[in-house]
C-alpha positions as CSV (number, residue, x, y, z in Angstrom):
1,X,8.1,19.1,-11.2
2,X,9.0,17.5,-8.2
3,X,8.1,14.0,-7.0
4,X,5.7,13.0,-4.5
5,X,6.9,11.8,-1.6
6,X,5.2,8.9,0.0
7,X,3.6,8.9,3.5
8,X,4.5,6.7,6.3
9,X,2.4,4.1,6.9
10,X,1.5,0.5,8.1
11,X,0.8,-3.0,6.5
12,X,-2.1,-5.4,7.7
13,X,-0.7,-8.8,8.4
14,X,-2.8,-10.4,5.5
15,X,-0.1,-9.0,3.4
16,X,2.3,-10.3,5.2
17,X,0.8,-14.3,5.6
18,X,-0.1,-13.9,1.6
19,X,3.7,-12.6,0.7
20,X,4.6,-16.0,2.6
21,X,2.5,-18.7,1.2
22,X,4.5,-19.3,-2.3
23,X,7.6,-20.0,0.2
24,X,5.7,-22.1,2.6
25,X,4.3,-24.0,-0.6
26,X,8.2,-24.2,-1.7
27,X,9.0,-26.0,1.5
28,X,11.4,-22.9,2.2
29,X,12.3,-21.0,5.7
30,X,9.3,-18.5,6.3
31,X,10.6,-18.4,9.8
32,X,14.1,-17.1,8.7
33,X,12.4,-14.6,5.9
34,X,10.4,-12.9,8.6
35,X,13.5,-12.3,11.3
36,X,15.4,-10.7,7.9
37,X,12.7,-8.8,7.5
38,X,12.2,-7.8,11.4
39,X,8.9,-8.8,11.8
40,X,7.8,-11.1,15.1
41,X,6.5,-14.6,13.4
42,X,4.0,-14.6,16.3
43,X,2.0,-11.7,14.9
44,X,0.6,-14.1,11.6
45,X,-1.7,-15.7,14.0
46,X,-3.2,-12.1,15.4
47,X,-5.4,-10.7,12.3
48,X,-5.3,-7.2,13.5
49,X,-2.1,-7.2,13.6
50,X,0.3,-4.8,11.8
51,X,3.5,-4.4,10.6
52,X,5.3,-0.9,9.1
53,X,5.8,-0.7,5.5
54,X,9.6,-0.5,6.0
55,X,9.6,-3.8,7.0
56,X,7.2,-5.0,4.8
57,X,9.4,-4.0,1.9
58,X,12.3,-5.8,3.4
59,X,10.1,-8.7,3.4
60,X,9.1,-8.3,-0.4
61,X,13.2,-8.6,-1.3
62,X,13.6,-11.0,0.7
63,X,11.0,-13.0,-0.4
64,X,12.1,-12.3,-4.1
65,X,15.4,-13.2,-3.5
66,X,14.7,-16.7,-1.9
67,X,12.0,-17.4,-5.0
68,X,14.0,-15.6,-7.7
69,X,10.4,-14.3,-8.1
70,X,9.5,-10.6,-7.7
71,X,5.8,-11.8,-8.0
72,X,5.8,-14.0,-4.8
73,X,5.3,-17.2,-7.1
74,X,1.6,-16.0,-8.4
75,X,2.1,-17.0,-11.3
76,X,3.2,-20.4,-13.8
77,X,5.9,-18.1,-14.7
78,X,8.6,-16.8,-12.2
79,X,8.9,-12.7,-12.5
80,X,12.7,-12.8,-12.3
81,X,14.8,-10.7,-10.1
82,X,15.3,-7.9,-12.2
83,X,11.9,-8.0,-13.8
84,X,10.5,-4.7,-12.4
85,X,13.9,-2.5,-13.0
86,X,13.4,-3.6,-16.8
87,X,9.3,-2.8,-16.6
88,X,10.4,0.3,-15.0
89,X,13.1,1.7,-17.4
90,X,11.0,0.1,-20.6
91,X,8.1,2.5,-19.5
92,X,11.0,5.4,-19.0
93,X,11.6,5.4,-22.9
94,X,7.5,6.3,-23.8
95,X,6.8,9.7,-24.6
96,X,4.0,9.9,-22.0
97,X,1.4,7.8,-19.9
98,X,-0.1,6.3,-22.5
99,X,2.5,5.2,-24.1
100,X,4.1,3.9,-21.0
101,X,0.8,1.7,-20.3
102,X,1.3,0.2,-23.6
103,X,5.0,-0.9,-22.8
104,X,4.2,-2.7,-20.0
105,X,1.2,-4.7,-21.7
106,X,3.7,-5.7,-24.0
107,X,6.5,-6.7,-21.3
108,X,3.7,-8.8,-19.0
109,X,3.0,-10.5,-22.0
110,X,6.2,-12.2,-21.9
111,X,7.1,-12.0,-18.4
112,X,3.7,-13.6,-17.1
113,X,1.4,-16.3,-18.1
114,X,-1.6,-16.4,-16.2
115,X,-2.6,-12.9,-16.5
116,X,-2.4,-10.1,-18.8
117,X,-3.2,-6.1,-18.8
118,X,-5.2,-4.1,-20.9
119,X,-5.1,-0.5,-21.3
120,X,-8.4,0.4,-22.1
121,X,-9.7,4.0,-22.7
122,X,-13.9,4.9,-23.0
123,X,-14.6,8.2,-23.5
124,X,-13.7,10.4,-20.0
125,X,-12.8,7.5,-18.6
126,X,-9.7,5.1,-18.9
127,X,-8.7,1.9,-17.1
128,X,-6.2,-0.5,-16.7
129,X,-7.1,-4.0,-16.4
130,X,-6.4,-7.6,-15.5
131,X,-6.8,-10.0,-17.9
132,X,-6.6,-13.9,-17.1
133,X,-5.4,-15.8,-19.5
134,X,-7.6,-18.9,-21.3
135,X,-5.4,-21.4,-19.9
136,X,-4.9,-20.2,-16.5
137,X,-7.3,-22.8,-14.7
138,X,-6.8,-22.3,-11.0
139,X,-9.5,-19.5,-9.3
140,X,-8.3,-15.8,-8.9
141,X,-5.7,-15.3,-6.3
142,X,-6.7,-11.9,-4.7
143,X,-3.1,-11.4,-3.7
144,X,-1.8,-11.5,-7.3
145,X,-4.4,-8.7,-8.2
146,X,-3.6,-6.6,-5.4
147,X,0.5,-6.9,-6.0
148,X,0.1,-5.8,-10.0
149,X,-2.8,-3.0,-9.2
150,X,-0.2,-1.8,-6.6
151,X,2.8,-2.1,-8.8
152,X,1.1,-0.9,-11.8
153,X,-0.3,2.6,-10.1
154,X,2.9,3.4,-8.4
155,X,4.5,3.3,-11.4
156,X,2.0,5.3,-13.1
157,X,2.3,7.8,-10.3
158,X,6.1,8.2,-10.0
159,X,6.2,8.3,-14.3
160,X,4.1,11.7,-14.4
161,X,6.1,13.1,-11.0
162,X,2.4,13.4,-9.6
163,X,-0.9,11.4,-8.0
164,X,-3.2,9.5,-10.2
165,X,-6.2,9.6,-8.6
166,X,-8.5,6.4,-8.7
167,X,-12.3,7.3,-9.7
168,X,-13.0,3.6,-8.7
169,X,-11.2,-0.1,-8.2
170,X,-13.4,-3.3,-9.2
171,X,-12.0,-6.8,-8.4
172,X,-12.8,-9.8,-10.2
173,X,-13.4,-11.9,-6.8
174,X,-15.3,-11.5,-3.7
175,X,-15.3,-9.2,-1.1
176,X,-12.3,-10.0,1.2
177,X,-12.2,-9.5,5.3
178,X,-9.5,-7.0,4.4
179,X,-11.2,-5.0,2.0
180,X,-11.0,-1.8,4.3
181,X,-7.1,-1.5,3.1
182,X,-8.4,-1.4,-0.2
183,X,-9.9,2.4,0.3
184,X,-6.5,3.4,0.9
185,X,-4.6,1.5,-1.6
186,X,-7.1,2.1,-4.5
187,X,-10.1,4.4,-4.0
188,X,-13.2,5.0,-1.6
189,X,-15.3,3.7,-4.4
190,X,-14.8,-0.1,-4.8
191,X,-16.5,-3.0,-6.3
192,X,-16.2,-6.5,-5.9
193,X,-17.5,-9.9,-7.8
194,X,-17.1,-7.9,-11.3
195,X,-16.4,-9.6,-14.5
196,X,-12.4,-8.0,-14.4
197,X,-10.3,-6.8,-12.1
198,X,-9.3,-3.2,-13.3
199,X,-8.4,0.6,-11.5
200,X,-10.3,3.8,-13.4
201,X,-9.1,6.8,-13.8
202,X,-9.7,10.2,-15.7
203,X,-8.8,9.7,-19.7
204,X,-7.0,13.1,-19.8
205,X,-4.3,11.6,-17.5
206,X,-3.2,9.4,-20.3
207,X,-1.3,12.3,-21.6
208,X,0.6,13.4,-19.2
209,X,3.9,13.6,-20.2
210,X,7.0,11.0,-18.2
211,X,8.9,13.2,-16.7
212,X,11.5,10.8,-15.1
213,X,14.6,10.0,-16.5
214,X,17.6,7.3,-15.9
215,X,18.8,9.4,-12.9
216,X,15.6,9.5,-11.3
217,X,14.9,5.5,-12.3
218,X,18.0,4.7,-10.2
219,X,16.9,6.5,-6.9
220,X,13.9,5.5,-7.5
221,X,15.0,1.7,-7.9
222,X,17.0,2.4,-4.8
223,X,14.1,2.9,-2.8
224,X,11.6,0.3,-4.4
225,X,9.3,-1.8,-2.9
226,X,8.7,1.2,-0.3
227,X,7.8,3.6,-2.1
228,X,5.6,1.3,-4.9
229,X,4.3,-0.3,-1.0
230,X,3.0,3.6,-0.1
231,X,2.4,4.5,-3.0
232,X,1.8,8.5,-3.1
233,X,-1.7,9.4,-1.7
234,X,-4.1,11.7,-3.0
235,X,-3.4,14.8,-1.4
236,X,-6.8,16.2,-2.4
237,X,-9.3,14.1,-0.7
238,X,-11.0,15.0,2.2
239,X,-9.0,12.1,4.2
240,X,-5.8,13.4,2.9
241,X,-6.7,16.7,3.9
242,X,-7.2,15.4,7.1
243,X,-4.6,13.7,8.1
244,X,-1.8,16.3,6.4
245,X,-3.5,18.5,8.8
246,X,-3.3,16.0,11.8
247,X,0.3,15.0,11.1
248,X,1.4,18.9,11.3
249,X,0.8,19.2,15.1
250,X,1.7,16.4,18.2
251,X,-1.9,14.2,18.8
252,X,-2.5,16.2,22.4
253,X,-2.9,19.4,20.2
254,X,-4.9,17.7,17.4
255,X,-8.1,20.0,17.2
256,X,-11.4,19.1,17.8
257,X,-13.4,18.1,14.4
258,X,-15.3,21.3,14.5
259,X,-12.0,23.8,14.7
260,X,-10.5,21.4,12.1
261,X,-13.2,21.9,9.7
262,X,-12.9,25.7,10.2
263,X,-9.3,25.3,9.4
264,X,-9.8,23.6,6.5
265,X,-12.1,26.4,5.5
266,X,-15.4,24.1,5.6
267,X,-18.0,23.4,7.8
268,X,-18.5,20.7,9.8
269,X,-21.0,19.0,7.8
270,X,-19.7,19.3,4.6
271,X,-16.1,17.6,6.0
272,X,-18.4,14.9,7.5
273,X,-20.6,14.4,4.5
274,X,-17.0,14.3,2.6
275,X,-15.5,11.5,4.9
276,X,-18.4,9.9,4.9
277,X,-18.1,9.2,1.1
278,X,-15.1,8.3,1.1
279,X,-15.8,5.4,3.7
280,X,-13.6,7.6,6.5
281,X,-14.3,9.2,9.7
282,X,-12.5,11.7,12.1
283,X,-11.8,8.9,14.4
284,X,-10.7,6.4,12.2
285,X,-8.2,8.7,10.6
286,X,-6.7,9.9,14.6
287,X,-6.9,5.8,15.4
288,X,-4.7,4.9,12.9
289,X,-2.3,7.9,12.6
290,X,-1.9,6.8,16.6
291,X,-1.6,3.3,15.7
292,X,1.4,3.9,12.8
293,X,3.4,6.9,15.2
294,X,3.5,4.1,17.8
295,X,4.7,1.2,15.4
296,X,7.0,3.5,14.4
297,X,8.0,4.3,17.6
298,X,8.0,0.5,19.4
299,X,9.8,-0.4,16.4
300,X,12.3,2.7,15.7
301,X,13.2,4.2,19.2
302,X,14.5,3.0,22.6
303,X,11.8,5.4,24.5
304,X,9.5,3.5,27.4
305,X,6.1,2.5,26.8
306,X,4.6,5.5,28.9
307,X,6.0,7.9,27.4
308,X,5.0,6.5,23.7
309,X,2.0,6.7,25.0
310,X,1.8,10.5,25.8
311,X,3.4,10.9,22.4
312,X,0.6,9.3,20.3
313,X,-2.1,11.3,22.5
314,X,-2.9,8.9,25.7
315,X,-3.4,10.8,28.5
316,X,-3.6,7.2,30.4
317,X,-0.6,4.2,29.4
318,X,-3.4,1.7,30.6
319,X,-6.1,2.8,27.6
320,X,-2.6,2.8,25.2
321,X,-2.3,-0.9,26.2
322,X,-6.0,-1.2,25.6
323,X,-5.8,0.1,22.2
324,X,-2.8,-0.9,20.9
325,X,-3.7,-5.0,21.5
326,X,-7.1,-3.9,19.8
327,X,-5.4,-2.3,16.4
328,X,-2.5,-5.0,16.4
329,X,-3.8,-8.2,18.5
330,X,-0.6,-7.8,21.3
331,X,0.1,-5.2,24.0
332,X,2.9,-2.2,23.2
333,X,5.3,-4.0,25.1
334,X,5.3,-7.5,24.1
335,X,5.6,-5.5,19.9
336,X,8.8,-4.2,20.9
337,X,10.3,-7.4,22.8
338,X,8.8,-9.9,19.4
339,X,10.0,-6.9,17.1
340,X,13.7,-7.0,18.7
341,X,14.4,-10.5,18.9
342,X,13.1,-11.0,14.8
343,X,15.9,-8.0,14.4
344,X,18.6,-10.0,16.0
């Protein structure tokens, strides 16, 4: 069965000041971590700002390699440099995902002290929680939730060769400002301020069989934290469905909603009422496919502003300008100029 393959994507800039603060609070080069990484220090004081998960995950090592921490000092304990290649090939040896859940309770039972996982199954459904330990004292860091829900799934994910969808994500905190990223990272059905934080999923997955194997752990390895940072996205929602059939065709042919809906073989309502649920919308979805092709592009590609922006579907560079500042807090330009002197 082959594996799926991750999508392109972008990283809010939260990520990007909470991946920082164990350095900061370790008196250590944040400035020098970020130019590694290529990312424009400026950008941590614009909170729409944005950064592409390539160089988010070059961020991630680096940050792990200055800590000797692959969980960003969140915890008493330092996850080690090597720590998730172990996790990764202890789960390999389990006979399916059960089993493989089971391993890595056992393994973040000695690798961390302030938190726990618990596999937990109840009836049709099963779940994977976060469990704090008595002793841990300080308040929930959301940051340390988010980083083991995100490393926890995408290893579920890549261990079956197929997407584990999430029937709902509950967080043991407060609502963040960023909670938006969360309907992408987790599921369209969230809840915050619960009594554990913990990602549900259908029971019957628990069976599927780990069809990976020491070959596949070492390209996987290879490419890690990217492809645990994407992820693999469920290529059956209607948002999925969406953008697959956006990213096919350049933005000044994207289709109106209507002829998309007829493409996708539904009517306009029914695609509406589907995005609607799943806290999406038409415009959203174009807004940020346009915002990510244009990262890519400032970041990736020598080609001037105008024409970037006839590329992503601006008819008119001035309303590019406009709406590039308003998804990222700069203008096109001044991206590429911070973005080049970090890569230097």
């Amino acid at each position: 069965m082959p594996t799926p393959q991750p999508e392109k994507d972008s990283v809010s800039i939260h990520f990007v000041r909470e991946a920082l603060a164990g350095v900061r609070r370790r008196g250590l080069d944040a400035g020098a971590l970020l130019a590694a990484a290529g990312i424009s220090e400026r950008l941590l004081g614009f909170d729409q700002a944005r950064v592409s998960a390539e160089r988010f995950s070059a961020l991630w090592l680096a940050v792990a390699a200055a800590l000797d921490d692959e969980f960003f000092g969140l915890d008493r304990r330092r996850m080690k440099v090597g720590s998730f290649a172990t996790l990764t090939r202890f789960m390999l040896g389990a006979r399916n995902l059960r089993g493989a859940l089971q391993r890595a309770q056992r393994l973040f039972e000695i690798v961390l002290d302030d938190t726990a996982i618990a596999l937990v199954e109840d009836g049709a459904e099963a779940a994977v929680e976060l469990v704090p330990a008595a002793d841990a004292g300080p308040p929930v860091v959301p940051f340390a939730h988010e980083t083991l829900l995100v490393l926890l799934h995408g290893l579920m994910c890549w261990l079956v060769g197929q997407r584990i969808a999430l029937l709902r994500a509950e967080f043991a905190y407060p609502r963040p400002a960023h909670w938006r990223e969360y309907t992408l990272m987790y599921s369209p059905q969230l809840g915050f301020g619960t009594s554990r934080t913990r990602i549900v999923f259908d029971a019957a997955r628990l069976d599927a069989p780990v069809v990976q194997n020491e070959r596949s752990a070492r390209a996987f390895l290879r490419g890690a934290p990217y492809n645990i940072v994407l992820k693999f996205k469920d290529t059956h929602s209607w948002s999925a469905r969406v953008r697959h059939a956006l990213r096919d065709r350049a933005p000044l042919a994207w289709p109106t909603f209507d002829a998309l809906a007829a493409q996708l073989g539904v009517g306009a309502s029914v695609l509406r009422r589907g995005l609607e649920r799943e806290g999406a919308s038409f415009r959203a979805i174009k807004d940020a496919l346009r915002r990510d092709l244009a990262i890519e592009q400032l970041s990736h590609s020598a080609l001037p502003v105008p024409q970037i922006a006839q590329a992503v579907g601006f008819t008119e560079p001035s309303a590019f300008h406009r709406a590039f500042k308003q998804w990222t807090g700069v203008r096109p330009g001044e991206y590429r100029r911070q973005a080049a002197r970090s890569a230097r």
